[in-house]
C-alpha distance (Angstrom), angle and dihedral (degrees) to the residues before:
residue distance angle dihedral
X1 . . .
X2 3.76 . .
X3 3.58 131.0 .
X4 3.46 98.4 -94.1
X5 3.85 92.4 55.5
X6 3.61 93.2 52.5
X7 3.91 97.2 50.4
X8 4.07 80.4 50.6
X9 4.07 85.1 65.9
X10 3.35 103.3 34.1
X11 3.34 96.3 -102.6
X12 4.15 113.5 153.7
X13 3.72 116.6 -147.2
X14 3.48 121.1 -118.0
X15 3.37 114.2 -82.3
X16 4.11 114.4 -136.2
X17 4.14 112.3 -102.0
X18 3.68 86.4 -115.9
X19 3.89 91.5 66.3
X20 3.99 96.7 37.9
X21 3.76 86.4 55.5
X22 3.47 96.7 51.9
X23 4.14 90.8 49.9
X24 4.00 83.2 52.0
X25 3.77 88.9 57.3
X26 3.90 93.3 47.0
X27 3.63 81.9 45.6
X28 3.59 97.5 46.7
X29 4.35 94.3 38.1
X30 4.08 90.0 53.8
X31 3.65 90.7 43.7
X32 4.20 90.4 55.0
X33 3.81 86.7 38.1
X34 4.00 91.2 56.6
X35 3.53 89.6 43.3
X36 4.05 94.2 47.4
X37 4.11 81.5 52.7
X38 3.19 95.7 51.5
X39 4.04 106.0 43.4
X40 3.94 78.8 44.7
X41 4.25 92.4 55.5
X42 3.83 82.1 43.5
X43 3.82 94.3 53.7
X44 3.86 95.3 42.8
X45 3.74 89.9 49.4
X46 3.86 99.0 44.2
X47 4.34 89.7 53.6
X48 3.59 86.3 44.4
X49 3.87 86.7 64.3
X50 3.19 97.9 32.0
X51 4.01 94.6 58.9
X52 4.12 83.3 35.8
X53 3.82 84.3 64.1
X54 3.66 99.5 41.3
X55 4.05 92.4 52.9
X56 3.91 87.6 51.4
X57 3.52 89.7 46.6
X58 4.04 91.3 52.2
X59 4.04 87.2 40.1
X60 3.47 96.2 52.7
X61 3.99 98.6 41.7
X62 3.72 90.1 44.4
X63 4.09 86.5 60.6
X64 3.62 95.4 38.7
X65 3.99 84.4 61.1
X66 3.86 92.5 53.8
X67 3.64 94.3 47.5
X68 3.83 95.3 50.9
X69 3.78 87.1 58.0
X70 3.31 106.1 110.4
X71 3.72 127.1 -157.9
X72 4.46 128.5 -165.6
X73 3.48 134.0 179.2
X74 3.50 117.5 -134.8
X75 3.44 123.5 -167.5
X76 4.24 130.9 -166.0
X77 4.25 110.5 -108.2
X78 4.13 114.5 -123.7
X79 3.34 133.9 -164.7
X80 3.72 115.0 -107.5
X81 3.71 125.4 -125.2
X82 3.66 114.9 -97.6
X83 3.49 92.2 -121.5
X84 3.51 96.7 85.4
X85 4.07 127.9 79.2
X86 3.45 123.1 -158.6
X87 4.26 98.1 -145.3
X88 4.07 104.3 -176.6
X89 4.16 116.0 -176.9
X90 4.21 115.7 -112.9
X91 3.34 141.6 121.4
X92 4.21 124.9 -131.4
């Protein structure tokens, strides 16, 4: 079949190994770029929550400190007068 005849079908020529080579590399260079992107997108996101979790983690032990404070009145004992009686009900 000639060339003409196979453009008819849609039938591409050949291309030389020189040029199917170089469309592997693109291939092959976009595929590690994607995958460079990617990992990096994974990277950013996993220290994102990884320093999201350590500022909770500082938040929430910071406020668990100031609750635990805890704070009592005292206040000095005194004699009562002797005018009062203490009268409780019972029997003996």
């Amino acid at each position: 079949m000639s060339q003409q005849s196979h453009s008819q079908l849609g039938i591409h020529s050949v291309q030389g190994a020189e040029g199917e080579l170089l469309q592997r590399r693109q291939v092959a260079r976009r595929t590690r770029i994607a995958a460079i992107v990617v990992l990096v997108l994974l990277a950013l996101g996993g220290a994102r929550t990884v320093i999201s979790r350590i500022a909770n983690a500082r938040a929430l032990e910071a406020g668990a400190a100031q609750s635990a404070v805890l704070y009592v009145r005292t206040t000095t004992v005194s004699a009562g007068g002797s005018g009062q009686t203490l009268r409780l009900p019972g029997t003996l």
